[in-house]
Each structure stands twice: as C-alpha cells, then as structure tokens.
N, C-alpha and C positions, 0 to 999 in steps of 0.2 A: 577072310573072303566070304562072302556072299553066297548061299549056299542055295539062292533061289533068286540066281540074278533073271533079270528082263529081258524081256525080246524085243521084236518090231509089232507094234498093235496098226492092226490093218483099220480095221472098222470100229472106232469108238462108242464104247455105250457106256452109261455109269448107272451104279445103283446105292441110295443111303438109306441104310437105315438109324433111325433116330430111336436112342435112352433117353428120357426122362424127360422135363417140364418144356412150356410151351415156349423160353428162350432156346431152347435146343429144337424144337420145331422150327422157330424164326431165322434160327443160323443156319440148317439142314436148305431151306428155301434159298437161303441165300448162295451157300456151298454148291447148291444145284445149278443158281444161277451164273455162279462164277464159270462152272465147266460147262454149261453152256455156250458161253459166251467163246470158248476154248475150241467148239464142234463136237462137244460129247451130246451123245444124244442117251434118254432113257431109257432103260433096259426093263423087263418085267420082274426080273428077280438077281438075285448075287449070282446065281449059279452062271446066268447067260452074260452077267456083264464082265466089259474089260477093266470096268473100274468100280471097284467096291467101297467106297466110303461107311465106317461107322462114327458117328456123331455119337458123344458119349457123355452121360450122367457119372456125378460120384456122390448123390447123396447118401445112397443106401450101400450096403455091402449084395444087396441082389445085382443090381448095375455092374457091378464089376464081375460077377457069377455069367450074367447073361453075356456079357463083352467074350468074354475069355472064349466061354463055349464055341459062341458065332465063328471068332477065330481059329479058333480048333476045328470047325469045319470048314472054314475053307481052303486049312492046312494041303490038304490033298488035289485040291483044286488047283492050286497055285502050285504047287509040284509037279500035277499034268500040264500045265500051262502057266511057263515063268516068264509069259508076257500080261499076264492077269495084276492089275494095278493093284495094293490095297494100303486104305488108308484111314488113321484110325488120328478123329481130332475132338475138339471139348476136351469140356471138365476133367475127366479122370486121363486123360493124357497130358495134360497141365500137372494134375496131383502123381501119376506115377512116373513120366519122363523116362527115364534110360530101364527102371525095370518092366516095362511094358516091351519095348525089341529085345531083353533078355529072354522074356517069358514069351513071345512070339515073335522071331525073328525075319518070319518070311510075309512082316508086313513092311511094305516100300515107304511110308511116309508117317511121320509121327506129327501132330502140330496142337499146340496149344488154343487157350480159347480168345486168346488176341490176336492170331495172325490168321486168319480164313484168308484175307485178301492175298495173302503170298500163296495160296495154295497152287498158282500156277507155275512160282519160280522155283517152288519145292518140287513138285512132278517133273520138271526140266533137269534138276540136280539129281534125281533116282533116277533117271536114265541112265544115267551113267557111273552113280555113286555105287561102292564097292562094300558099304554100308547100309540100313535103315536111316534116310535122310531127318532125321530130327531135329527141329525148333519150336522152342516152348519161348514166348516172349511173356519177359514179364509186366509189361504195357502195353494197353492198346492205342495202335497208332491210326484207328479209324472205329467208327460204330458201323457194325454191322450193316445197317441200312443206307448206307454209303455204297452196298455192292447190289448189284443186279440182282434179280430175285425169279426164284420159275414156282411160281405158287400152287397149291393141289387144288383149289377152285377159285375161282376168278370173282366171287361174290367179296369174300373176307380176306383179310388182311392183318399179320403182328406188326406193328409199328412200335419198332424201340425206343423208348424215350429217355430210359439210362443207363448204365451195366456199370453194375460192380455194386457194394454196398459196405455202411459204412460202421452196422449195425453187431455185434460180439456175443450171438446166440450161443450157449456152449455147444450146440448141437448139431449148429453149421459147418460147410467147410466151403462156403461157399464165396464167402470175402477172400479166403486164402487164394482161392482159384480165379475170383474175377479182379480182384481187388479193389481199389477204396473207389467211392460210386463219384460219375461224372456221367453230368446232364447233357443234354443235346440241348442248342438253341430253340425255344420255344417256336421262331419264324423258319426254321428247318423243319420240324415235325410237322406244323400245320402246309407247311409245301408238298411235303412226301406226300400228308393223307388227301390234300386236293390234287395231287398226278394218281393217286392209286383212284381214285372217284372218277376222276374222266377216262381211265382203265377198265371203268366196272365195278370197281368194287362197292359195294353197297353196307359195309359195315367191319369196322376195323378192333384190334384189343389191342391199346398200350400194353408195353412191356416196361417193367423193371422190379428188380429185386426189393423196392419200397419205395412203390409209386408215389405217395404223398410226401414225401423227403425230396420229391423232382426240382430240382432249379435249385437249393439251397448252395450248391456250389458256386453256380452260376453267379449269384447274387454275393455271396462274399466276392468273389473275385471282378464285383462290377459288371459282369454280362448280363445282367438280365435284359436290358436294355428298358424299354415303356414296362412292361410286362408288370403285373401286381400294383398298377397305377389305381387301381379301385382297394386299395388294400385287402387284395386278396391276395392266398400264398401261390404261389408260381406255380401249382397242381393246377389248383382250381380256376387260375386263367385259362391253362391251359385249357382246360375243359370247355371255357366259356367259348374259346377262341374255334375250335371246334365245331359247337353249333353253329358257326358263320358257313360253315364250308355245303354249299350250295350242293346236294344230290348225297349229302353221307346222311346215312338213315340210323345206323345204329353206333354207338361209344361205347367199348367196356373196358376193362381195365384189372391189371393183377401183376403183383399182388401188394396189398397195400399193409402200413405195420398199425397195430391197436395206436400203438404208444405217438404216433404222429398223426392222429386223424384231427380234421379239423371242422368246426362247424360249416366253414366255407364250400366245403366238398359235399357235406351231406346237401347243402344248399344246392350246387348245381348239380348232383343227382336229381332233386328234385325239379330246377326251373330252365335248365338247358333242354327243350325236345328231346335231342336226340341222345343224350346220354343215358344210358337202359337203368332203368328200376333193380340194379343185381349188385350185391355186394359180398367179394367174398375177404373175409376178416379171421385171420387165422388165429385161434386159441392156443392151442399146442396143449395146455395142461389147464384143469381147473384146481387145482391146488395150488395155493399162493408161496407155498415152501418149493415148490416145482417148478413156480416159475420164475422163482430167487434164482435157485441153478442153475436154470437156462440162459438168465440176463435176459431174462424177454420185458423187463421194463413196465409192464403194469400189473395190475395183481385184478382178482374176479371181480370185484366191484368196479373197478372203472372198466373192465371191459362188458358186463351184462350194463353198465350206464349209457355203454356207447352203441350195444343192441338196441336198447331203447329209444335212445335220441334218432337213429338210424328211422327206426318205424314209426315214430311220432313226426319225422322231418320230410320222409319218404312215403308217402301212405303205397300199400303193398309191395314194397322193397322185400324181393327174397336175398337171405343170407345165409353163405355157404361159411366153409371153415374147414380150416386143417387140424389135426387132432394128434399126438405122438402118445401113444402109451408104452409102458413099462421104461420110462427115463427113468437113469441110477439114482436109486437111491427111494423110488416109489412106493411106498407103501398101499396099504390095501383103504386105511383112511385117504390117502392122497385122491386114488383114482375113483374112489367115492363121490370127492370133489370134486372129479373130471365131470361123473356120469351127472352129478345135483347143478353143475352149470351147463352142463348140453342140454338138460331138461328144459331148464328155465332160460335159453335161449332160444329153445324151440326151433333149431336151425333147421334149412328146407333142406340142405344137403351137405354131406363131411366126407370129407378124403380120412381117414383115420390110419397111422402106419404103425404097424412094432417099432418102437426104437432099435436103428444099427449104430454101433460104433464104424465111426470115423477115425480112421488112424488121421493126427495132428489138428484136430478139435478137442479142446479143455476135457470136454465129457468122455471122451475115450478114456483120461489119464482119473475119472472119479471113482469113489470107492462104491460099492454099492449095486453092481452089474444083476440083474436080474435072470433064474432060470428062465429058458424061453419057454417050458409049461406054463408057469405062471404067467410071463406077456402074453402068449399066446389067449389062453382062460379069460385076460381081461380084455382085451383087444374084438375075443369075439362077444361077450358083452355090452362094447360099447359097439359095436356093429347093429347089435340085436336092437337098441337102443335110435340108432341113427337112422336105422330101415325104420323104424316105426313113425319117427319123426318125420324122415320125408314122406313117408306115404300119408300121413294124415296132413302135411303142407301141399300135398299134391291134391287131396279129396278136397279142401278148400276151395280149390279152384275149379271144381265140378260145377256145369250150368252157366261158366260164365264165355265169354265170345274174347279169343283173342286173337292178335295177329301175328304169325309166325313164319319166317324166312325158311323158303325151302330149302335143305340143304341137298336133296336127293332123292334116292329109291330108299326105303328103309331095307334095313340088312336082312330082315326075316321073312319081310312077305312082300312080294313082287306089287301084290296090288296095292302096297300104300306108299304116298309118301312122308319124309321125316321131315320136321324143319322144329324152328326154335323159338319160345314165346320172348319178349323183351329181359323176361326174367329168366332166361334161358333154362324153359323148360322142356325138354325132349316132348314133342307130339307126335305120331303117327295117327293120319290120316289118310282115308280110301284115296287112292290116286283120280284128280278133276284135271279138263284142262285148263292151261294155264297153270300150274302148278309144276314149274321146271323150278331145275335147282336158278338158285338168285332174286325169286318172283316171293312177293309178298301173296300171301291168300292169307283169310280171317278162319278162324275154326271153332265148332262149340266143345267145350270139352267133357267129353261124357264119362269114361269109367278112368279111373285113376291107379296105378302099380305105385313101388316107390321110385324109382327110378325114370318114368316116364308116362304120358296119359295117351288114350284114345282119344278121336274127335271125329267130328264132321266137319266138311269145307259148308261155307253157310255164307251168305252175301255180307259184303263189308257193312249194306246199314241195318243188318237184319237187329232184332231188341231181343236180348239183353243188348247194352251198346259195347264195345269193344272193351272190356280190360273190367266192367262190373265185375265187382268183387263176389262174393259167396259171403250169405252169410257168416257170422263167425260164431264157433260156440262158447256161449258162458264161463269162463273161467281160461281162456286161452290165452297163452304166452302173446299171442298177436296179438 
C-alpha cells in the first residue's frame, strides 16, 4: 500500500527543476510545455506547487547526491499534503528505475528519458495507482521537439536535432540511458527553427550528444533525401540550410566529437552569416594513453591540428572545451599532458570536472581509481590554469566593438544589462534604451575578468567597426 496516497488537487501549479546539460534544459521546456497544455500553471517554487517535477542528470555521482536531497525535502511536504504531485524523470531514473521508489517512495511518477510525451497518461494512472507509477521505455517513440514547449525567454531556443549516441566513451553512461543516436529529418528541424523565428525567437542552439555525426543514420537507411547534394555532410547542410531561414540571427550548436569534425563544418562556421564564430570541442584528457581508456578516438595531435584548422578556417573563432581529470589510471606525467595541451590550445573557456565513477560504464570496473586529494590537487591546477587563459582570451578583445544579444538585467547590478557576443562572450553593460532582453545593441569592451567583460553601448557604426579584433601579442597560441 501506498503510504502517501493522493488527494483531489484543486488549483494546479507545477514546478521543475532541472540536473545537468542543456538536453535536460530542452526536455524540462518541453515537460513544462506538455503540463501546460494539461491547465498546470507555474508555480514560484516546489514548496507552493501541486506538482513537483525533477528533470534528472546521471553523469556525475553529485547529480544523484543533489536528486536524493531535494527529495528528502519534500518528504515532509508531501506527507502534509498527499495531494502534492512528484515526479522525478531523465537520465538517472532511466539508470536507476525500481531503486529510486525504494529509496523514495512517496514520489508519484517515475519515467525514463524516452517517454516525456506519456507524462499525462502516467499522472492519470497515480491517481489512482496503489503504487509509484513507473515506466522506463527503452525506445523513443517521438523527439522531444515533437511536444509543446513553454520556454524561460522568448529570444532563444534548443532545437533537437538528434538523441541518443553512438559513440563508447569509457566514461559515459550516456548511450546506456539515451541509446543508439537517431536523426531528425533535416526538412523538420529547419520547419521547427522557421515557427520558433516567426515566435520571436532570434537565435537557436542545436542539440545532440555528437552533433557532426547528424544524419549518418539517415543516409544509411536512405532518408536523407536532396540533403548533402553539394557533397557536404548532412551537419553542414544542415547549417547551410539554416542560413536561409529569413529573421534567425544567430546558430550555435553542442556538442560536437574531435574524432568526426569535418572540414565542411569549419567552412560554414565561417561562410554561413549567421552561424556564430563559437566552437566548443571537447578534450577530456591531453595524454594520448588517457585517451586510449576513454575510446575517445583521437589522440593530441590531431586534436591541437583541428584547434588550428579551426582558427586558420574561422578568423576569431572562440573555443571552449570539456576537460575530466583524475581518469583511472592518471598519472602525474598524464595530466601534465593535460595542462602542456590546454596551454597550447589556448582555449577561451573549459568546463573542467573531477572524474566520478559511473556504476555500468567500462571505467567504473578499471583498476587504478584515484585518492580524491590527489583529483582534487590536480583539477584545482588546471582551474588556475583555465582562469588565466580565459582571462587573457577575454583581454584580447579589449577596444574592440561588438554586438551582443541582450539577455536581461545582470544578476549583480540593477544598473546594467547582460547580453552575449557572437562568440558567446558574457558582457555587462550600463543599462541604455533600447536595450531589452531580445534587442541587439553594439558595445566597446573595456576592462576584461575571466569569465566576463565590461562595456559601453556605443552606436552600431561608431570605428573600431564591429567585431575589430585586438591586436594579438607575439608569440600567441591565436
């Protein structure tokens, strides 16, 4: 029996909170939109709403630390009010299924990361169900972007172009959870992004677990249809196809794999308008014995070859990068290697993470597990390292005039606002009008942090002209 059965829910409100990457952003938008479409409306926080949605991450072991907690608080919640919804779906309720309502039983709905679209005939079965109504599919029977969506600003847009991957990182668990990667038709994504444009939106990010692998499926099984008729790969049409689409101002895209980049892509980075000068290209390790482990498929020389081709193909193309330290088996020569090719990448910005095991990824079962003093010792190293780098790829750009999408009011000072260069670089700038969030203004950028710059609003034809680079000094990775 059910020990926190349901009630009669008068006034519908719902609330999600969202774990981890920007596919779980994209699903969360959609999740919203689906109960929407239901008569839930949104609520300020978990506490006030009838329906508590967690959208859930399993890359890391913090992800499931933070899951658990949230649920443990609203244990008592839902015991004062056992008409309080909660529903807990993604990633890590795919990966743990029946022991997730062991270990919190007085959540009403369990669902994997293929079925969001049942979520309404799942809530209909916990009305009544005597149980935690759980279904984990292990196929999906629609993408995402197939469901209504309630988006948090009306400028930007994720636009899904594949899920699942096909790719045997040892460090992944994410092929386990999405499973093997399937494309969307080329002439359905370029529809979704012209309905989201005559919506408003003024600037979209592809999605997929290895965006330049998009359409390979397609094309074995004969769908591509015209598509790649310039013998380009089915990515970089798509891109091409994109720039057609009459009021989309800005393309970006993540995340893409070293091991499938194509010279075609770095091309319409370059000669498509409106696909943005940003590229983020994940490393994971500079040691080429590290990256054997992983199965990440290229080793440091082809990938610093394809940094270079990037900036030679791309003139001021910034690139970002994922970074893992303390992977089993790490040595102190290994991550040496890490820190001698972040150097010589000269990247503008890194996500960098301690390695967590993954229970049922290859690397959980290898020998070699590292103290966390030690991850820890090297992780903050390469931090120290990655701040310095972005801050002097932020001083570059000192003196020169760019254009940035306002996203808002900045977080810290009322008087400015925030928005985004092409190369999606955080600016704050004094608050002008005309400077609402969605509205293009030009800005000079004056003093530079690592993580973000100062500016002034300045007139679109004012000289320097818009995107003048900074000089470069002597001897620079750029």
């Amino acid at each position: 029996m059910n020990p926190y059965p349901r009630g009669t829910v008068s006034a519908r409100t719902y609330f999600i909170r969202t774990f981890g990457c920007q596919m779980n952003e994209h699903d969360s938008e959609r999740a919203a939109g689906v109960l929407e479409t239901m008569g839930y409306r949104p609520a300020a926080d978990a506490e006030a709403a009838d329906l508590v949605l967690f959208n859930t991450c399993a890359i890391r072991e913090n992800a499931d630390n933070k899951l658990y907690g949230q649920l443990s608080h609203l244990k008592p919640l839902k015991l004062a009010d056992p008409a309080k919804t909660i529903v807990v779906g993604g990633c890590l309720a795919q990966k743990d299924q029946g022991q997730l309502a062991e270990r919190a039983p007085w959540v009403d709905v369990i669902y994997g990361t293929h079925n969001m679209g049942r979520l309404p005939d799942l809530l209909a079965q916990a009305d009544s169900a005597a149980l935690p109504v759980v279904e984990i599919l292990e196929h999906t029977e629609m993408f995402p972007s197939a469901l209504p969506a309630r988006r948090e600003v009306r400028h930007h847009a994720w636009v899904s172009i594949s899920i699942g991957c096909d790719n045997t990182c040892t460090f992944c668990i994410v092929p386990l959870l999405r499973g093997p990667e399937k494309s969307r038709k080329l002439g359905d994504i370029v529809a979704e992004v012209a309905q989201l444009v005559a919506d408003g939106v003024r600037e979209v990010t592809l999605l997929g677990q290895n965006v330049n692998s998009y359409g390979r499926d397609l094309v074995l099984a004969g769908e591509a249809g015209g598509a790649g008729k310039r013998n380009r790969t089915l990515f970089a049409e798509l891109l091409h196809a994109l720039g057609d689409v009459d009021g989309l101002q800005r393309v970006r895209f993540t995340s893409p794999h070293p091991k499938d980049f194509t010279p075609d892509v770095f091309a319409a980075l370059r000669d498509v308008p409106n696909v943005c000068e940003q590229l983020h290209l994940p490393l994971q390790s500079g040691s080429d014995r590290i990256l054997r482990r992983m199965q990440r498929a290229y080793r440091s020389r082809r990938y610093l070859d394809l940094v270079a081709e990037a900036r030679e193909t791309v003139p001021g193309v910034a690139i970002s990068t994922d970074i893992i330290v303390g992977f089993p088996g790490e040595t102190e020569d290994d991550f040496v290697e890490t820190l001698r090719v972040t150097e010589a990448a000269a990247f503008d910005s890194a996500f960098t993470f301690e390695y967590s095991p993954r229970p049922g990824t290859a690397a959980a079962g290898m020998d070699g597990h590292l103290d966390h003093a030690v991850v820890n010792e090297r992780y903050q190293r390469l931090a120290d390292l990655t701040r310095r780098l972005s801050l002097e790829a932020n001083q570059r750009q000192l003196g020169t005039v760019q254009q940035l999408l306002v996203e808002g009011p900045s977080k810290t000072d009322a008087a400015k606002v925030s928005g985004r260069t092409r190369t999606n670089r955080l600016v704050h700038v004094p608050a002008v009008p005309g400077a609402e969030p969605a509205q293009m203004v030009h800005a000079r950028l004056d003093e530079a942090a690592p993580h973000y710059l100062l500016g002034a609003a300045v007139d679109a034809a004012c000289d320097p002209p818009v995107g003048t680079p900074a000089p470069v000094a002597a001897g620079s990775a750029r």
